[in-house]
N, CA, C and O atoms as a GROMACS GRO file, in nm:
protein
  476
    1UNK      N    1   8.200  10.872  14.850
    1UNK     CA    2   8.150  10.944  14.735
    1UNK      C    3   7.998  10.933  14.734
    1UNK      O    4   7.949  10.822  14.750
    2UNK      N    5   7.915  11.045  14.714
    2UNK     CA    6   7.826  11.044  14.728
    2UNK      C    7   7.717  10.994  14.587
    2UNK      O    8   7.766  10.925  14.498
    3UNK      N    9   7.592  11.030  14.581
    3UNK     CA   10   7.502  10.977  14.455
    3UNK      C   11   7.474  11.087  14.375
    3UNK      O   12   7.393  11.174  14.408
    4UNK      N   13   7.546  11.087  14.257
    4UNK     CA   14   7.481  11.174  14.129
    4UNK      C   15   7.349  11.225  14.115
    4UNK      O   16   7.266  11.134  14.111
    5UNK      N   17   7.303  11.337  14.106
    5UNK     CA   18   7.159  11.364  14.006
    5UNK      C   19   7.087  11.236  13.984
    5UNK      O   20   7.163  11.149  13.941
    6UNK      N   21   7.024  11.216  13.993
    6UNK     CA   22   6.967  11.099  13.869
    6UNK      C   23   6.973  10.939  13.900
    6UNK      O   24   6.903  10.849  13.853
    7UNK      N   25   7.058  10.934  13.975
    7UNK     CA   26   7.111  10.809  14.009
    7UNK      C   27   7.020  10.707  14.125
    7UNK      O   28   6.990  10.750  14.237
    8UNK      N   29   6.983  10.572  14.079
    8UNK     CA   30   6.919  10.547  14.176
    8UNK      C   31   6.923  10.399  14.256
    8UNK      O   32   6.926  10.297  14.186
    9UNK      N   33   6.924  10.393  14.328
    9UNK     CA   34   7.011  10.286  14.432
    9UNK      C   35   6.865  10.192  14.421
    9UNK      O   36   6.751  10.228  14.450
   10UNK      N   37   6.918  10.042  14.362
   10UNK     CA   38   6.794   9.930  14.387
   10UNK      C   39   6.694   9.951  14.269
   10UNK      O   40   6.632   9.854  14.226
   11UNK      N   41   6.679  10.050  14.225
   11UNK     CA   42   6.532  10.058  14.151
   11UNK      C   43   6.607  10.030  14.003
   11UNK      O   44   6.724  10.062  13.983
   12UNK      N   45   6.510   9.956  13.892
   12UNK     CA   46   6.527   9.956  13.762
   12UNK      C   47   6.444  10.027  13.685
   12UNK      O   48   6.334   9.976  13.665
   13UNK      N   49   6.472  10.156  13.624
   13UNK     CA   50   6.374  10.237  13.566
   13UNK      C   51   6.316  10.146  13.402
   13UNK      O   52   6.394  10.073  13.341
   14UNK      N   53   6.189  10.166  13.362
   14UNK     CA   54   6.198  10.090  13.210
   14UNK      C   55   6.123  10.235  13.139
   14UNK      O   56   6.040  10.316  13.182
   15UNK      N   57   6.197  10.222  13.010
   15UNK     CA   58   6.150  10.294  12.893
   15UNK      C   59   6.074  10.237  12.807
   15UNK      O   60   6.119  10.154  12.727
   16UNK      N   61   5.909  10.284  12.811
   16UNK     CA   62   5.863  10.154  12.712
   16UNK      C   63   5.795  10.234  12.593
   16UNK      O   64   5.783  10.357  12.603
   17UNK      N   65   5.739  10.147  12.450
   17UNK     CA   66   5.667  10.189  12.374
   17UNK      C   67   5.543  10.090  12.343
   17UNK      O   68   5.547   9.976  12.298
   18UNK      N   69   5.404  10.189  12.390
   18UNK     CA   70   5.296  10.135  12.392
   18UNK      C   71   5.223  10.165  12.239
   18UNK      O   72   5.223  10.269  12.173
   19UNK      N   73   5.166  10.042  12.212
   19UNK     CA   74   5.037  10.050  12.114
   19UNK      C   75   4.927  10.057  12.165
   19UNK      O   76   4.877   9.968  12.235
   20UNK      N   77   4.844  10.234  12.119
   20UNK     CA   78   4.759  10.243  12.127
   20UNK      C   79   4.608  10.174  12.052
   20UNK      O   80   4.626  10.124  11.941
   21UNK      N   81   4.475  10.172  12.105
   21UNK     CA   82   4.399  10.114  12.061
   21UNK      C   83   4.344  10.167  11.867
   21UNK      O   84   4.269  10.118  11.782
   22UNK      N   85   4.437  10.292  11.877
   22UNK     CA   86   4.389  10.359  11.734
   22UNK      C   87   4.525  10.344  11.674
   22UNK      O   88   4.556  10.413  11.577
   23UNK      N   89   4.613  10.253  11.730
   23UNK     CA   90   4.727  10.216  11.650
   23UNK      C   91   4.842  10.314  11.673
   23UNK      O   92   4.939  10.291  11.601
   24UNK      N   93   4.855  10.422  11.759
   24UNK     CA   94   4.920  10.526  11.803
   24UNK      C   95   5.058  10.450  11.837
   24UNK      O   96   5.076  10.331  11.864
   25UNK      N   97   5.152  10.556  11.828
   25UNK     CA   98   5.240  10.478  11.975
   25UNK      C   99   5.260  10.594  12.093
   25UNK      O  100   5.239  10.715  12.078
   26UNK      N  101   5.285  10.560  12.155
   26UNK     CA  102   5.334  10.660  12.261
   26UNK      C  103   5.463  10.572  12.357
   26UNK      O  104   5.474  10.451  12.376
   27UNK      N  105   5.550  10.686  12.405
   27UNK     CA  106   5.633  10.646  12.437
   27UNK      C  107   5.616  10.701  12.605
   27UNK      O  108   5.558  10.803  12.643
   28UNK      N  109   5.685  10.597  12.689
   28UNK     CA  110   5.710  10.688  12.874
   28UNK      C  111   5.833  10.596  12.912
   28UNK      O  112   5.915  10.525  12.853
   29UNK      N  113   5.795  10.647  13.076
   29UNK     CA  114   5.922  10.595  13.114
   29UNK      C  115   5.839  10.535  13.283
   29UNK      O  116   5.768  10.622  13.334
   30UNK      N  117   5.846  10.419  13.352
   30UNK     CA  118   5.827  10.391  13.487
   30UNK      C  119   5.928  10.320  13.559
   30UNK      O  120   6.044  10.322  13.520
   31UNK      N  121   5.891  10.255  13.664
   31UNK     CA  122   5.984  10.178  13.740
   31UNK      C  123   5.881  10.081  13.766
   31UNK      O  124   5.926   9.998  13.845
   32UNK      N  125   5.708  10.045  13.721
   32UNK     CA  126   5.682   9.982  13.775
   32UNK      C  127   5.561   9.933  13.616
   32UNK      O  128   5.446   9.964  13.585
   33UNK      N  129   5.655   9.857  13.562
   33UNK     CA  130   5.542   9.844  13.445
   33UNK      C  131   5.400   9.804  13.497
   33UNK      O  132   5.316   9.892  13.481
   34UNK      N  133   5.368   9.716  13.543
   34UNK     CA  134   5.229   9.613  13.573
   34UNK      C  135   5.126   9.752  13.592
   34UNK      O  136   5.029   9.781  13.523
   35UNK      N  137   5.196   9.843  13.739
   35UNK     CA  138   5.139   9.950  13.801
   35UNK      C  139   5.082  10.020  13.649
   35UNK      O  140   4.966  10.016  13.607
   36UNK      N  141   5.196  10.079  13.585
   36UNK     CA  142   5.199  10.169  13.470
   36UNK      C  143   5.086  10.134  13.330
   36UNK      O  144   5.043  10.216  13.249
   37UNK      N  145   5.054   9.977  13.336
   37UNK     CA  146   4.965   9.928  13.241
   37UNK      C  147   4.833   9.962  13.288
   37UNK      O  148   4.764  10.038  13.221
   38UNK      N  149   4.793   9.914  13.395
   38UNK     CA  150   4.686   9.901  13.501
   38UNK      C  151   4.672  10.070  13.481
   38UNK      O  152   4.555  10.097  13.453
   39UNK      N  153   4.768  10.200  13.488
   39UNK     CA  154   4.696  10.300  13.481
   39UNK      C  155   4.642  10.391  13.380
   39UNK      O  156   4.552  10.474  13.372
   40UNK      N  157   4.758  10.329  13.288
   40UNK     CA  158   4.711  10.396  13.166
   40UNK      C  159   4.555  10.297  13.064
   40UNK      O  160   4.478  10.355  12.988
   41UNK      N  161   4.549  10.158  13.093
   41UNK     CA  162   4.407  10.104  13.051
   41UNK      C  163   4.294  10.176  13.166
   41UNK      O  164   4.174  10.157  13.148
   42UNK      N  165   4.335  10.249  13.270
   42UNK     CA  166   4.175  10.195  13.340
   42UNK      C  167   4.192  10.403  13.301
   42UNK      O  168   4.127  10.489  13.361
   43UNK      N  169   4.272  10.424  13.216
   43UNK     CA  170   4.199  10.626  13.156
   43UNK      C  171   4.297  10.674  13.281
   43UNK      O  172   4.254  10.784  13.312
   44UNK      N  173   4.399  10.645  13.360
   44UNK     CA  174   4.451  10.746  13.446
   44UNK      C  175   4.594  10.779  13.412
   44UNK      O  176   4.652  10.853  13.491
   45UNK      N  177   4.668  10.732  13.295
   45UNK     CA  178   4.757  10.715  13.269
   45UNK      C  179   4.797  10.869  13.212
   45UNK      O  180   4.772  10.967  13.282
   46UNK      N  181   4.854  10.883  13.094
   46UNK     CA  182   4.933  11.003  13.069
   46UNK      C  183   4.799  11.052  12.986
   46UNK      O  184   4.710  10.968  13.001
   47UNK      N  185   4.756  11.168  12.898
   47UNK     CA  186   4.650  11.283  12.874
   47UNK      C  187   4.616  11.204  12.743
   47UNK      O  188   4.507  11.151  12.719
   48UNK      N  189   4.740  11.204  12.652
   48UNK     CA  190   4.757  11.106  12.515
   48UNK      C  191   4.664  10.993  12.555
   48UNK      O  192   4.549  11.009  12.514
   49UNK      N  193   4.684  10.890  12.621
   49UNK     CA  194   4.643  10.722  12.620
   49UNK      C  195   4.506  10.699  12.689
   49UNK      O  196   4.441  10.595  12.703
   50UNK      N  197   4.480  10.824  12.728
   50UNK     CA  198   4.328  10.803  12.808
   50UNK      C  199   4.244  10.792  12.734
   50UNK      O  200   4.169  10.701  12.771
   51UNK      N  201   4.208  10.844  12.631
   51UNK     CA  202   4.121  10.790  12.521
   51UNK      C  203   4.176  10.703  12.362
   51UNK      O  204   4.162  10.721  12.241
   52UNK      N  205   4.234  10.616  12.441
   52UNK     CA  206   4.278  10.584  12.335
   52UNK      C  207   4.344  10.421  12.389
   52UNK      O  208   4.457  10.395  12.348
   53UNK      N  209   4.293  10.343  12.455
   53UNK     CA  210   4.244  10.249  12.572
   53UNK      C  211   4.157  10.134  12.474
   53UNK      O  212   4.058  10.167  12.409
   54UNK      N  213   4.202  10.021  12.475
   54UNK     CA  214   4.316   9.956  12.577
   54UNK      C  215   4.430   9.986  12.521
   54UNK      O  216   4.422  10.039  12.410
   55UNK      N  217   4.600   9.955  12.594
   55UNK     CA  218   4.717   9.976  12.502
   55UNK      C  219   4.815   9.874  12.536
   55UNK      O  220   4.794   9.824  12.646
   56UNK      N  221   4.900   9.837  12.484
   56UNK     CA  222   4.979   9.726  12.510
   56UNK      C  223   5.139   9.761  12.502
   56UNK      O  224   5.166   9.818  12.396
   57UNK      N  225   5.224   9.745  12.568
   57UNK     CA  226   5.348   9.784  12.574
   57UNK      C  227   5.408   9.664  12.459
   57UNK      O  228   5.386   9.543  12.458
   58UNK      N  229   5.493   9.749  12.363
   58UNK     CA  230   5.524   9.643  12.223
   58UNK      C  231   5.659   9.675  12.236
   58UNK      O  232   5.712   9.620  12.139
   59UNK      N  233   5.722   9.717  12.282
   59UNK     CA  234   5.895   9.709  12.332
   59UNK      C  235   5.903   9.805  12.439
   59UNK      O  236   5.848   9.916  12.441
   60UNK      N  237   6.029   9.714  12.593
   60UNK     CA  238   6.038   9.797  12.693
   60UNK      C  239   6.207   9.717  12.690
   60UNK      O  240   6.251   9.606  12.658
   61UNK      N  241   6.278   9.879  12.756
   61UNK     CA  242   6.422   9.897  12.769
   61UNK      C  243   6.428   9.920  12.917
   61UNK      O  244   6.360  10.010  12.966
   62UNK      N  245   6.517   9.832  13.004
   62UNK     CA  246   6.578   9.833  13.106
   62UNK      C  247   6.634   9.988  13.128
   62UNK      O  248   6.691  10.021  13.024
   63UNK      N  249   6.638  10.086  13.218
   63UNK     CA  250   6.763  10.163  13.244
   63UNK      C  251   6.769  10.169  13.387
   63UNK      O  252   6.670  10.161  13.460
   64UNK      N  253   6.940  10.190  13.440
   64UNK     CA  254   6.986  10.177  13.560
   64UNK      C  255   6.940  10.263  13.616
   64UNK      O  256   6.882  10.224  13.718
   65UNK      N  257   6.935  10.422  13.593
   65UNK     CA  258   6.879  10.533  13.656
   65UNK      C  259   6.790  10.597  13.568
   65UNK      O  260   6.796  10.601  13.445
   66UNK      N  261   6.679  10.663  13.668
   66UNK     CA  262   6.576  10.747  13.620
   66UNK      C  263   6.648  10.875  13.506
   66UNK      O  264   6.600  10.886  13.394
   67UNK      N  265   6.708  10.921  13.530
   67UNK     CA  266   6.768  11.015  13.455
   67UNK      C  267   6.836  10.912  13.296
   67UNK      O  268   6.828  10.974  13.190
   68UNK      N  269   6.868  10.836  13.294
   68UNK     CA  270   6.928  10.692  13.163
   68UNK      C  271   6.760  10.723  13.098
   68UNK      O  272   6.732  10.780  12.993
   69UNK      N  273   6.680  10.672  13.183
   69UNK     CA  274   6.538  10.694  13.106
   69UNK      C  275   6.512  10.775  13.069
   69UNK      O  276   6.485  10.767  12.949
   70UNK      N  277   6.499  10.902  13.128
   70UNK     CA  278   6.437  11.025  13.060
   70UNK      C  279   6.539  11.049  12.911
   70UNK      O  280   6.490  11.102  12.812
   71UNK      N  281   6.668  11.007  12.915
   71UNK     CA  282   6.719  11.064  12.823
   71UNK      C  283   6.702  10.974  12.702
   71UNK      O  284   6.723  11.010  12.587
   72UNK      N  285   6.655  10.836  12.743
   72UNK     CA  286   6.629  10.782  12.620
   72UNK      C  287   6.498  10.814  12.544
   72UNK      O  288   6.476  10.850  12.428
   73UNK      N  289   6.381  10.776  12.699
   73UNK     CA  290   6.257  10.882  12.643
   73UNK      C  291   6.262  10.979  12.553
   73UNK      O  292   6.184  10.981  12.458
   74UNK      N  293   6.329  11.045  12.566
   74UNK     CA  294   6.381  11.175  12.486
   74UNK      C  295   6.420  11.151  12.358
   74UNK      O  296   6.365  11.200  12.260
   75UNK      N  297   6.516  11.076  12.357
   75UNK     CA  298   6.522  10.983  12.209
   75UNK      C  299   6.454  10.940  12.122
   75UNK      O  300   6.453  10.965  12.002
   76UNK      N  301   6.379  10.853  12.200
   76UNK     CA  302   6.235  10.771  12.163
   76UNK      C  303   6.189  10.861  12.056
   76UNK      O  304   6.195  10.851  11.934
   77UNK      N  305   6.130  10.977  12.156
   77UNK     CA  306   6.033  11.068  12.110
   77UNK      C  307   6.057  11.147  12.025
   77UNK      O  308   5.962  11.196  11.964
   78UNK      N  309   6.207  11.191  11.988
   78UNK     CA  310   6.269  11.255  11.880
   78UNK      C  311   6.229  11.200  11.731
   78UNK      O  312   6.240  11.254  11.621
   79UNK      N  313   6.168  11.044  11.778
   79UNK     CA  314   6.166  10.963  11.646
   79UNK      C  315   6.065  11.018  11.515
   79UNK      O  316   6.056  11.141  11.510
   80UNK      N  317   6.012  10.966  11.442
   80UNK     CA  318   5.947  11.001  11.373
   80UNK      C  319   5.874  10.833  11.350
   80UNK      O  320   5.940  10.732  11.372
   81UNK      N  321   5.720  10.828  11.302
   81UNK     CA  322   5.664  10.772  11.312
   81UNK      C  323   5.720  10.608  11.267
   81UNK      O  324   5.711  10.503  11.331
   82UNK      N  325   5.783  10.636  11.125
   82UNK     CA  326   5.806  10.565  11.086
   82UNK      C  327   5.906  10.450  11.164
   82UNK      O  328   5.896  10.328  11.168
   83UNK      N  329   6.043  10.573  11.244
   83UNK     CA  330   6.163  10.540  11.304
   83UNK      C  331   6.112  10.443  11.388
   83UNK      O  332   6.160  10.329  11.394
   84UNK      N  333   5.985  10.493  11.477
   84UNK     CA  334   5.963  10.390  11.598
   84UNK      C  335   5.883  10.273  11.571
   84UNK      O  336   5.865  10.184  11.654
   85UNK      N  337   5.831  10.276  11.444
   85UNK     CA  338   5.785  10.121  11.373
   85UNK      C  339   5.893  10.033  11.370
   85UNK      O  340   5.885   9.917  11.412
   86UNK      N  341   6.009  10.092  11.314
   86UNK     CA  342   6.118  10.006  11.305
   86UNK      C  343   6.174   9.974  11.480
   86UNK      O  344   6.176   9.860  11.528
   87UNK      N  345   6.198  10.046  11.525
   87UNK     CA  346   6.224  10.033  11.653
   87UNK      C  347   6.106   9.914  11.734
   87UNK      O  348   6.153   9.838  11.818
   88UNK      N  349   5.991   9.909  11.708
   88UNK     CA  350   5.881   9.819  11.777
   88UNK      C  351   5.955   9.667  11.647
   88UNK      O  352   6.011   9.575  11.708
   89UNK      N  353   5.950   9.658  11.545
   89UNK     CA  354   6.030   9.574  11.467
   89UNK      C  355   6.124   9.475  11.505
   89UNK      O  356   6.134   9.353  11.487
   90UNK      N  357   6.211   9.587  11.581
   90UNK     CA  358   6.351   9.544  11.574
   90UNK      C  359   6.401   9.607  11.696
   90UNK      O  360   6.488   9.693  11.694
   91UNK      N  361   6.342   9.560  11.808
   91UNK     CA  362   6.399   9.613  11.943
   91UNK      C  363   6.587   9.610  11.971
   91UNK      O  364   6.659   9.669  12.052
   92UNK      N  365   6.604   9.553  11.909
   92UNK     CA  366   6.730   9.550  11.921
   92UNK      C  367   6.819   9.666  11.899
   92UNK      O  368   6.938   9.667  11.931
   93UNK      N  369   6.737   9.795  11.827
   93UNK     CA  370   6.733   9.923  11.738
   93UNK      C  371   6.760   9.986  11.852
   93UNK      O  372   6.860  10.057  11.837
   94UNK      N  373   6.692   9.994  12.017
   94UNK     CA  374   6.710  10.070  12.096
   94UNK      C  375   6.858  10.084  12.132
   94UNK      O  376   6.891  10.191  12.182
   95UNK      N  377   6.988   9.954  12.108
   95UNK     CA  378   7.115   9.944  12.162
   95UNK      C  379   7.202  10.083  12.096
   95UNK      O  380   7.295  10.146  12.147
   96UNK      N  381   7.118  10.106  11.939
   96UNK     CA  382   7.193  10.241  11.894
   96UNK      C  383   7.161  10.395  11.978
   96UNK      O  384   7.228  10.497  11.997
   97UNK      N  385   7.039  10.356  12.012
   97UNK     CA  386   6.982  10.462  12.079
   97UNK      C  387   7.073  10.505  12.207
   97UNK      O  388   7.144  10.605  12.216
   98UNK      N  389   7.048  10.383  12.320
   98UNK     CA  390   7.159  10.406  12.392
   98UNK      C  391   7.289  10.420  12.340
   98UNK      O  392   7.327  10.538  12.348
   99UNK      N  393   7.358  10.358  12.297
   99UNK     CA  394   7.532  10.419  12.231
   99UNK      C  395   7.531  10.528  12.207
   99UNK      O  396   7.635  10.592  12.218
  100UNK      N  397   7.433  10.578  12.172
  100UNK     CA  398   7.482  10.749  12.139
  100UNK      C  399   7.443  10.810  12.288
  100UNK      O  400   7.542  10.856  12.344
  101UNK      N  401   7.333  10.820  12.358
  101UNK     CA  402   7.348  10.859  12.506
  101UNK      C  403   7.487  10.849  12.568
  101UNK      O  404   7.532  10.937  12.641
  102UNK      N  405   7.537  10.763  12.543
  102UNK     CA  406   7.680  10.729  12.608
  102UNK      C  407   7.757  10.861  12.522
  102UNK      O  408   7.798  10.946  12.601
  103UNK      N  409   7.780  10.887  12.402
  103UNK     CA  410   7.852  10.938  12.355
  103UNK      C  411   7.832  11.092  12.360
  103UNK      O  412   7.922  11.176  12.356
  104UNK      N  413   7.703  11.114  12.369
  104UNK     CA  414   7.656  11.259  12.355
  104UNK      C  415   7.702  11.342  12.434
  104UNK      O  416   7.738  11.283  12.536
  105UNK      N  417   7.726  11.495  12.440
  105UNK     CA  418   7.735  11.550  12.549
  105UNK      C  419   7.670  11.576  12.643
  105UNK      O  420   7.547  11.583  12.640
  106UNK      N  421   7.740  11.594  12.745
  106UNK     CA  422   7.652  11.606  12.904
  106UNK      C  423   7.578  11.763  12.862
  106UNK      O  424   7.457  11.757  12.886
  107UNK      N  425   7.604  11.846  12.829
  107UNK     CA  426   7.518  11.951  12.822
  107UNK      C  427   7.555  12.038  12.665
  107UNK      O  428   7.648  12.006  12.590
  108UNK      N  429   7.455  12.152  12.641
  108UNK     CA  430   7.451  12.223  12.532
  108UNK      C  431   7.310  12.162  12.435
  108UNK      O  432   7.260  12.051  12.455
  109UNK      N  433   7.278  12.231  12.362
  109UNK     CA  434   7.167  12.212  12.267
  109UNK      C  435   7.155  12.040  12.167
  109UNK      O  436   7.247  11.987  12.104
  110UNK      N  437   7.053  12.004  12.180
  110UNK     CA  438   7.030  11.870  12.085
  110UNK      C  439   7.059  11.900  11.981
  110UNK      O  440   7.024  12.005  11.927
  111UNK      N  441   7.129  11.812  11.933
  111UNK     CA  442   7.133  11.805  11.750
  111UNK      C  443   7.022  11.781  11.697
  111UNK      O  444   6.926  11.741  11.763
  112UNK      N  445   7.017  11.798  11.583
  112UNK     CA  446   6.876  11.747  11.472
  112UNK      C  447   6.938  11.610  11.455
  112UNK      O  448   7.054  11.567  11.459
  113UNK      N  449   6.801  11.550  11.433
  113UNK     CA  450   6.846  11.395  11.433
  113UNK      C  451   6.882  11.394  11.274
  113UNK      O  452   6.876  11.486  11.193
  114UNK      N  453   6.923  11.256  11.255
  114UNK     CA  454   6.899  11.244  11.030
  114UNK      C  455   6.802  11.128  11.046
  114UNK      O  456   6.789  11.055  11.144
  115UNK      N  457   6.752  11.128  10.954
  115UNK     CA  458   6.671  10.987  10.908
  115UNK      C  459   6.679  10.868  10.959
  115UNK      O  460   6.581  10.793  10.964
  116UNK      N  461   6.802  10.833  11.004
  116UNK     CA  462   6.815  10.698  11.058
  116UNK      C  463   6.824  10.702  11.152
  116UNK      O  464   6.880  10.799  11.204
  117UNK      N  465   6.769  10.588  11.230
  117UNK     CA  466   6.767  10.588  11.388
  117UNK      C  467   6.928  10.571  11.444
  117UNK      O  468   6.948  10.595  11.563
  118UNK      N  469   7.013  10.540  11.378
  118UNK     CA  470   7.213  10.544  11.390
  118UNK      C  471   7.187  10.697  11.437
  118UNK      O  472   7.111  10.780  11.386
  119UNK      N  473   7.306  10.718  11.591
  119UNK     CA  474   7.300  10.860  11.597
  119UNK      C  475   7.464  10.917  11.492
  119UNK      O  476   7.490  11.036  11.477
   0.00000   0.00000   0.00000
């Protein structure tokens, strides 16, 4: 049997959420945090964090495959300001995040989220 889309043999993708120097957050996704810090402080990082230097990663999530990441990324970012305060809070907040990835469908249009980070 061969390898899924997405799927990736050996590598651990991480989903993280950085504090920016103006108190921002921004959310990504790498396989190589140290690399990923180093590029977004020295201005080469994503368009958002280049001026907005130094930044510090304030919660990061393990995922097995690059594709697990993007879809939580996706999540993340659905949040609303407040949601991902609580989420930097209470990392533990991301386990709902994933449970619903698990549950969601493989394809068709996103739902609107509700207020609470519970999907």
């Amino acid at each position: 049997m061969g390898r899924r889309l997405g799927e990736d043999t050996g590598v651990s993708w991480f989903v993280y959420v950085a504090r920016c120097a103006d108190d921002t957050l921004y959310c990504g996704v790498t396989n190589d945090l140290e690399a990923r810090l180093a590029a977004h402080n020295a201005g080469k990082g994503a368009r958002y964090t280049r001026t907005r230097t130094p930044i510090e990663f304030v919660v990061v999530r393990r995922c097995t495959t690059k594709g697990r990441a993007l879809q939580l990324e996706y999540r993340v970012k659905q949040l609303t300001r407040t949601q991902k305060q609580e989420l930097v809070a209470a990392p533990t907040l991301f386990t709902r995040l994933v449970r619903g990835l698990r549950r969601a469908k493989p394809r068709g249009p996103a739902r609107a989220s509700s207020a609470s980070i519970a999907p």
